[in-house]
MIDOSE-1310 file (N, C-alpha, C; in nm, 2 decimals, decimal comma, always signed):
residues 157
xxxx	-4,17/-5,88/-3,43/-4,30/-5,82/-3,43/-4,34/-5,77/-3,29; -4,35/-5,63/-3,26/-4,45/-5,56/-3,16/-4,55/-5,63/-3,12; -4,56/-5,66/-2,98/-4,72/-5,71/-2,90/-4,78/-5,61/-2,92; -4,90/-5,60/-2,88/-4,99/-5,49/-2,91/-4,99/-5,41/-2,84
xxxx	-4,98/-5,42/-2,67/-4,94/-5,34/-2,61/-4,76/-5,23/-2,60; -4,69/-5,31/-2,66/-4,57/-5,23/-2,72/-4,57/-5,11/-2,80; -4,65/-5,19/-2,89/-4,65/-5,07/-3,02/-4,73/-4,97/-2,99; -4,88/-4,99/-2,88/-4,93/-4,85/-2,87/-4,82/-4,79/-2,77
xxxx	-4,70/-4,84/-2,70/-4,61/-4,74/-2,62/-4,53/-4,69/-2,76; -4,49/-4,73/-2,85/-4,40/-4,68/-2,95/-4,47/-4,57/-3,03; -4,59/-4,59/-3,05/-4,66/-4,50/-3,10/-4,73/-4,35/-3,06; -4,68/-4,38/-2,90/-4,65/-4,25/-2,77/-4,57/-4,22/-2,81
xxxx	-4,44/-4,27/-2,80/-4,32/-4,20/-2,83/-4,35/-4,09/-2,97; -4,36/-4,18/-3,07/-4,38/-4,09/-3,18/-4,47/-3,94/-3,22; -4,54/-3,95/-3,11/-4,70/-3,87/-3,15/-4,63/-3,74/-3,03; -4,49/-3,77/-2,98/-4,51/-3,63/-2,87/-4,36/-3,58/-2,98
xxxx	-4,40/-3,40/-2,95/-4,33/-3,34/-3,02/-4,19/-3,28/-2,95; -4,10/-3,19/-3,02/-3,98/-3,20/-2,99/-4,00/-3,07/-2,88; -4,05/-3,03/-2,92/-4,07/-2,92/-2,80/-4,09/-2,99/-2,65; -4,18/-3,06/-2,67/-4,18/-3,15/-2,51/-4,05/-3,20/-2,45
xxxx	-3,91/-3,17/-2,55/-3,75/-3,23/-2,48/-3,72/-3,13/-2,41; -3,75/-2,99/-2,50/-3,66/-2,87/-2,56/-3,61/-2,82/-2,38; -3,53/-2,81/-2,35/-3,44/-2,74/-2,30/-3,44/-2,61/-2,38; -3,48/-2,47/-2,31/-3,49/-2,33/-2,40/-3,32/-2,31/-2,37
xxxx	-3,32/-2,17/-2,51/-3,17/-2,14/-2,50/-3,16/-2,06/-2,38; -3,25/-2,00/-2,28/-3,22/-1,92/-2,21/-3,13/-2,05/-2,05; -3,15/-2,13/-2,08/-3,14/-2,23/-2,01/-3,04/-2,35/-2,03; -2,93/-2,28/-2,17/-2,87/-2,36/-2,22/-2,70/-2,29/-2,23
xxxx	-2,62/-2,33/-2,20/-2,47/-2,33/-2,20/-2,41/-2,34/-2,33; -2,39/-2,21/-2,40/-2,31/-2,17/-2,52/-2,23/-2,06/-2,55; -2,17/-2,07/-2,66/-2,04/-2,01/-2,68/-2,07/-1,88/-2,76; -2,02/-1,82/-2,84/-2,00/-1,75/-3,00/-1,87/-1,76/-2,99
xxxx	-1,90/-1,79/-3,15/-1,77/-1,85/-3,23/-1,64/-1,72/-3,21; -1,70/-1,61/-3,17/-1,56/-1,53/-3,08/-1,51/-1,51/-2,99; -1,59/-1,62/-2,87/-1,52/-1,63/-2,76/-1,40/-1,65/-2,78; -1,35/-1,69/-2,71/-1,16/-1,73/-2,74/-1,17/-1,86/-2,63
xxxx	-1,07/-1,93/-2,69/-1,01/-2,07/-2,67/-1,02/-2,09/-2,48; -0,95/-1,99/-2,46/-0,98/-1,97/-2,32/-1,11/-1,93/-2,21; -1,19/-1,89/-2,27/-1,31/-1,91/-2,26/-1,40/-1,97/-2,29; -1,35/-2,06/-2,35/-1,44/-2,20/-2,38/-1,40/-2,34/-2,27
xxxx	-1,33/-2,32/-2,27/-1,23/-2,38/-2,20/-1,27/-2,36/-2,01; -1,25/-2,27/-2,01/-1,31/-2,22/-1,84/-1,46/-2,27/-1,86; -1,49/-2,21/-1,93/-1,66/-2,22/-1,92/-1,73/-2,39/-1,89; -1,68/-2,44/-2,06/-1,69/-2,61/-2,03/-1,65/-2,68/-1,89
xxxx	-1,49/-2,64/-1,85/-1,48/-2,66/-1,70/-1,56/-2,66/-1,60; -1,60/-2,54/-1,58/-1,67/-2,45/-1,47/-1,83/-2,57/-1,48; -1,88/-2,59/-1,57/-2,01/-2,64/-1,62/-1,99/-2,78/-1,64; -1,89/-2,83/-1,67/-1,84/-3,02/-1,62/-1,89/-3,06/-1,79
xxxx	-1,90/-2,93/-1,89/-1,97/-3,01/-2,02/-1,81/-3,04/-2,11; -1,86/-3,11/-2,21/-1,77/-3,17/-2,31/-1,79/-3,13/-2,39; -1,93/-3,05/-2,42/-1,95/-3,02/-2,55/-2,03/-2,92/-2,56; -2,03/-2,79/-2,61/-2,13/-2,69/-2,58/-2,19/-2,64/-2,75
xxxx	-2,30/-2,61/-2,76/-2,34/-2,54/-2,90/-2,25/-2,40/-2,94; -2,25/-2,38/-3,05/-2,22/-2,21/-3,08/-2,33/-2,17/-3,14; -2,31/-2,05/-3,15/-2,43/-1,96/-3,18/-2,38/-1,83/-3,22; -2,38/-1,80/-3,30/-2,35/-1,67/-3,41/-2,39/-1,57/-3,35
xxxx	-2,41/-1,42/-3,40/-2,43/-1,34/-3,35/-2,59/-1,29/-3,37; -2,58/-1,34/-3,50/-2,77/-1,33/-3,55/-2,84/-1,42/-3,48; -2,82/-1,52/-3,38/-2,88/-1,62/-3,27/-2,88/-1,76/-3,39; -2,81/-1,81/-3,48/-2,78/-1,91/-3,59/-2,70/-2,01/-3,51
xxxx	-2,74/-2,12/-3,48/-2,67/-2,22/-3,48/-2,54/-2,23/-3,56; -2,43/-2,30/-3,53/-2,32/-2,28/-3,58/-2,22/-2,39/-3,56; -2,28/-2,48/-3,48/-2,21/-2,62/-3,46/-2,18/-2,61/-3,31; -2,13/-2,70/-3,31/-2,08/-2,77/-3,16/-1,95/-2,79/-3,16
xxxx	-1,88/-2,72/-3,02/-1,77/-2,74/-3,00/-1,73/-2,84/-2,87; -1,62/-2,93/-2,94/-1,63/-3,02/-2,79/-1,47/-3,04/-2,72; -1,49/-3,13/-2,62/-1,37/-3,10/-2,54/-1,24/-3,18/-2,66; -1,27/-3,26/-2,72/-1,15/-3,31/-2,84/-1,12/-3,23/-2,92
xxxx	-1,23/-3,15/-2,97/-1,18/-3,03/-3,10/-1,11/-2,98/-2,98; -1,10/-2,91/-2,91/-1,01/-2,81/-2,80/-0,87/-2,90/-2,84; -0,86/-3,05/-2,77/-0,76/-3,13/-2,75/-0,70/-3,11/-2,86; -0,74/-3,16/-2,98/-0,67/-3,17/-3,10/-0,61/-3,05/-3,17
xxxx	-0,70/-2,91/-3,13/-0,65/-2,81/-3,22/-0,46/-2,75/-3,07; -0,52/-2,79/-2,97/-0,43/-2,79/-2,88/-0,31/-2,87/-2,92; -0,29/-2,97/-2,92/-0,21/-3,05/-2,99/-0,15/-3,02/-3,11; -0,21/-2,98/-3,22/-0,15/-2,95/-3,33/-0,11/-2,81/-3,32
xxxx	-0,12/-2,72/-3,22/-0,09/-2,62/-3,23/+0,06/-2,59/-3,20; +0,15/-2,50/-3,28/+0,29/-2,46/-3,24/+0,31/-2,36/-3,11; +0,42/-2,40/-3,03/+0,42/-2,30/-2,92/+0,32/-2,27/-2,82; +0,21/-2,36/-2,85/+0,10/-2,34/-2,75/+0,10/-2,31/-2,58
xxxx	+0,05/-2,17/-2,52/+0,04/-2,15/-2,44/-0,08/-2,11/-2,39; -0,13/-2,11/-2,25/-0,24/-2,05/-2,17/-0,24/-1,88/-2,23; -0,16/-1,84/-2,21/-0,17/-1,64/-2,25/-0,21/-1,68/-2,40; -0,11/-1,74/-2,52/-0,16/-1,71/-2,66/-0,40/-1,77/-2,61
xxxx	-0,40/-1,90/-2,55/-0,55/-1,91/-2,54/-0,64/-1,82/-2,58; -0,59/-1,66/-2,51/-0,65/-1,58/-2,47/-0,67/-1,48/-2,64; -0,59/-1,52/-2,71/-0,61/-1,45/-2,82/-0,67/-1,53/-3,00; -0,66/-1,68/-2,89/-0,75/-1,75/-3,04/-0,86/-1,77/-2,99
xxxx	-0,97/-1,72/-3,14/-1,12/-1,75/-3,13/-1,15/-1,90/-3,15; -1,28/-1,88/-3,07/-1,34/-2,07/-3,10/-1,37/-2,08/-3,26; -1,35/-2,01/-3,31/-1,40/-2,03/-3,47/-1,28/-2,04/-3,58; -1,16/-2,04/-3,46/-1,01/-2,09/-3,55/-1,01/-2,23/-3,52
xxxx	-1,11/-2,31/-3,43/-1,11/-2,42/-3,36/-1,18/-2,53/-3,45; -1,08/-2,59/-3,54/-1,17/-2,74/-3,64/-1,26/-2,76/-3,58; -1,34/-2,83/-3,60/-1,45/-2,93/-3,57/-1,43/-3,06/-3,59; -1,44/-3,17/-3,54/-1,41/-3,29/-3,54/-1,59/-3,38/-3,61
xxxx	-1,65/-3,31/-3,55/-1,77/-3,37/-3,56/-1,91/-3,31/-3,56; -1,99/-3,34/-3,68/-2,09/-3,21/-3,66/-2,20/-3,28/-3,60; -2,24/-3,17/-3,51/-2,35/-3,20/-3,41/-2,50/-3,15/-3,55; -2,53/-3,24/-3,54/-2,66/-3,19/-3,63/-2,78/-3,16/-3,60
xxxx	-2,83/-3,00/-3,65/-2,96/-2,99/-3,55/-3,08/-3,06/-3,62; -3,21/-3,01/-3,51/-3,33/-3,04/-3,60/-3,45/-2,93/-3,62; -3,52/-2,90/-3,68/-3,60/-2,81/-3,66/-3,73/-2,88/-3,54; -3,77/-2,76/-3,49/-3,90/-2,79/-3,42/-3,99/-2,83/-3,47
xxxx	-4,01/-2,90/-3,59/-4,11/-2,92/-3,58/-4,08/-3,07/-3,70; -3,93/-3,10/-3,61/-3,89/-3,21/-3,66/-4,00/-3,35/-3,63; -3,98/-3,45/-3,68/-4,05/-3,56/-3,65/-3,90/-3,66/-3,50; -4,03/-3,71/-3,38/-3,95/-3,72/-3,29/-3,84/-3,87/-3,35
xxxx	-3,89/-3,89/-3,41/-3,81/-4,05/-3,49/-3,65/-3,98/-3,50; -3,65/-3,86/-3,57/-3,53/-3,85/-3,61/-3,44/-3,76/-3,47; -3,51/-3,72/-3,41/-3,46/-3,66/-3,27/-3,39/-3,77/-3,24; -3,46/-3,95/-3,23/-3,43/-4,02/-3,14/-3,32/-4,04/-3,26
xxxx	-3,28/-4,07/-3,34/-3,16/-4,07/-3,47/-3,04/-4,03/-3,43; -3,07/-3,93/-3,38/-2,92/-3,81/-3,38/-2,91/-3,82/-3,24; -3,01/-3,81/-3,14/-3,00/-3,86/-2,98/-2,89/-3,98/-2,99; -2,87/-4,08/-3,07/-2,81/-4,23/-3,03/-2,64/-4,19/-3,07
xxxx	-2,57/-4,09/-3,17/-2,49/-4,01/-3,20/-2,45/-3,91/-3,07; -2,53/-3,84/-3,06/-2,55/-3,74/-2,99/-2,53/-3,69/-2,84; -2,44/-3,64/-2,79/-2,51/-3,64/-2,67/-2,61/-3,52/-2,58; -2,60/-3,44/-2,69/-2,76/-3,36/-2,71/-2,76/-3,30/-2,86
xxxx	-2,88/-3,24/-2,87/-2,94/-3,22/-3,00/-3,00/-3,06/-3,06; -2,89/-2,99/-3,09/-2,99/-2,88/-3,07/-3,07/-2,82/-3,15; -3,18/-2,75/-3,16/-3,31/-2,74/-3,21/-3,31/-2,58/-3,28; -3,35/-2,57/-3,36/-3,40/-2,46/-3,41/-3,46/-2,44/-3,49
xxxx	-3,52/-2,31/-3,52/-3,69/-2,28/-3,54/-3,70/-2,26/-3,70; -3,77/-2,24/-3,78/-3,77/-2,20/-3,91/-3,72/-2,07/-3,98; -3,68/-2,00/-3,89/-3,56/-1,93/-3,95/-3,45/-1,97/-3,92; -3,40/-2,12/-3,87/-3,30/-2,11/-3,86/-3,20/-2,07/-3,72
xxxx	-3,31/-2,03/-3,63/-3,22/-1,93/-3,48/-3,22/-2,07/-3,39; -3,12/-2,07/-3,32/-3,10/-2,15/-3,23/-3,22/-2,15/-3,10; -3,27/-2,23/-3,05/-3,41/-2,17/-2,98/-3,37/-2,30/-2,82; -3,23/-2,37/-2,83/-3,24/-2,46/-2,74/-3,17/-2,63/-2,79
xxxx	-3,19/-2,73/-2,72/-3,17/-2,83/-2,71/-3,20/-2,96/-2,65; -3,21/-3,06/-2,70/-3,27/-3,17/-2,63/-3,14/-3,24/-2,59; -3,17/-3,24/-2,46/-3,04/-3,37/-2,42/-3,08/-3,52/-2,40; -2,98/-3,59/-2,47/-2,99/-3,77/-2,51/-3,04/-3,80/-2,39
xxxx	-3,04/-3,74/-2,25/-3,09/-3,81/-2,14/-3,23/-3,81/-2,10; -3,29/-3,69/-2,13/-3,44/-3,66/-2,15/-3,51/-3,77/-2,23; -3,46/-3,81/-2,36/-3,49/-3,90/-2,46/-3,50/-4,04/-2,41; -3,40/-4,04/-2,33/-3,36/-4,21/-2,27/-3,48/-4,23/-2,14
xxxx	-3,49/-4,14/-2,04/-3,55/-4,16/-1,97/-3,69/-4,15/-2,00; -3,73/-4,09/-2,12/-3,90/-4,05/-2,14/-3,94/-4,23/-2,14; -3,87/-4,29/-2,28/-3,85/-4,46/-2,36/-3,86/-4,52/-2,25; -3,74/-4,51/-2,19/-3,77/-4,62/-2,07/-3,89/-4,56/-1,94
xxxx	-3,95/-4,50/-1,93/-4,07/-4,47/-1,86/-4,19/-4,51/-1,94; -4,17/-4,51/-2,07/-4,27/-4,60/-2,17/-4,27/-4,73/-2,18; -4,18/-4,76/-2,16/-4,16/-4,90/-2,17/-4,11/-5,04/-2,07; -4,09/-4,97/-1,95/-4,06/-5,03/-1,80/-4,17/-5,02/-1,70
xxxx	-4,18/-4,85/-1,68/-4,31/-4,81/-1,63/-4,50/-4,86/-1,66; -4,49/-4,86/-1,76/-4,60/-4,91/-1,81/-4,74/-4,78/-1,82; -4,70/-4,64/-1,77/-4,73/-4,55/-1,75/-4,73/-4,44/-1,85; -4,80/-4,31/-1,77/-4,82/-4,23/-1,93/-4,67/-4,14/-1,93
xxxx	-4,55/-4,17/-2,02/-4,50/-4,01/-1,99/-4,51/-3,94/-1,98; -4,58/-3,89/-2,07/-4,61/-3,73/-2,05/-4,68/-3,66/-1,93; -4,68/-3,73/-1,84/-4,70/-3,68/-1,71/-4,62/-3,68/-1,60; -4,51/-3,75/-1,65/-4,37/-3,73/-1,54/-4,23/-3,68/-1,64
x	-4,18/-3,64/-1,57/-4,06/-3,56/-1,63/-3,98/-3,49/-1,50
């Protein structure tokens, strides 16, 4: 059982919305599912990520591609070379694992759900358009500023 002062920090957590995570897409590192293998590949490099969202052409969410799907469809692949890279799309590229998004105007409980899976979460609007993402570290650090600090989050970030 929650002390009293716990639960009114748990019940901060809950009451702030997902927009307060959101990393915008203008701000966010992604692919289309036409880039090619080799530009996913540079890019993830260049950027030190493991895992980047895709995004369709209509601005649709489309899953996450990460540095194991690369590994594995590399591995299974016959004859694999740097030049063929250049001619397969990320969208010949399995998925190993779906990154699941949430809408904005998700409830933050299930942000923190897919945050603990996750090592970000990306968000999109009621049509459906990709509009950004929350990274698992924003999440971790708000909690533990709730709950160490003793302070308001929502005033540091």
């Amino acid at each position: 059982m929650l002390a009293g002062r716990s639960w009114r920090k748990m019940k901060a957590v809950m009451a702030v919305n997902v927009a307060f995570f959101l990393l915008p897409k203008s701000d966010v590192v992604w692919l289309s599912p036409r880039n090619t293998l080799r530009q996913a590949m540079e890019r993830m490099e260049h950027h030190r990520y493991t895992a980047v969202p895709l995004v369709d052409d209509e601005g649709r969410y489309d899953g996450t591609l990460t540095e194991g799907d690369l590994l594995w469809y590399i591995k299974g692949a016959r004859n694999f070379s740097f030049d063929r890279a250049e001619r397969i799309l990320v969208a010949e590229v399995p998925r190993r694992f779906r990154y699941e998004p949430v809408s904005i105007y998700a409830e933050v409980a299930d942000l923190i759900r897919l945050a603990a899976a996750q090592s970000f979460v990306p968000v999109v609007d009621d049509r459906g358009l990709f509009i950004g993402i929350v990274r698992r570290r924003e999440i971790i650090e708000y909690c533990a500023r709730l709950l160490f600090e003793g302070g308001d989050a929502e005033g540091a970030s």
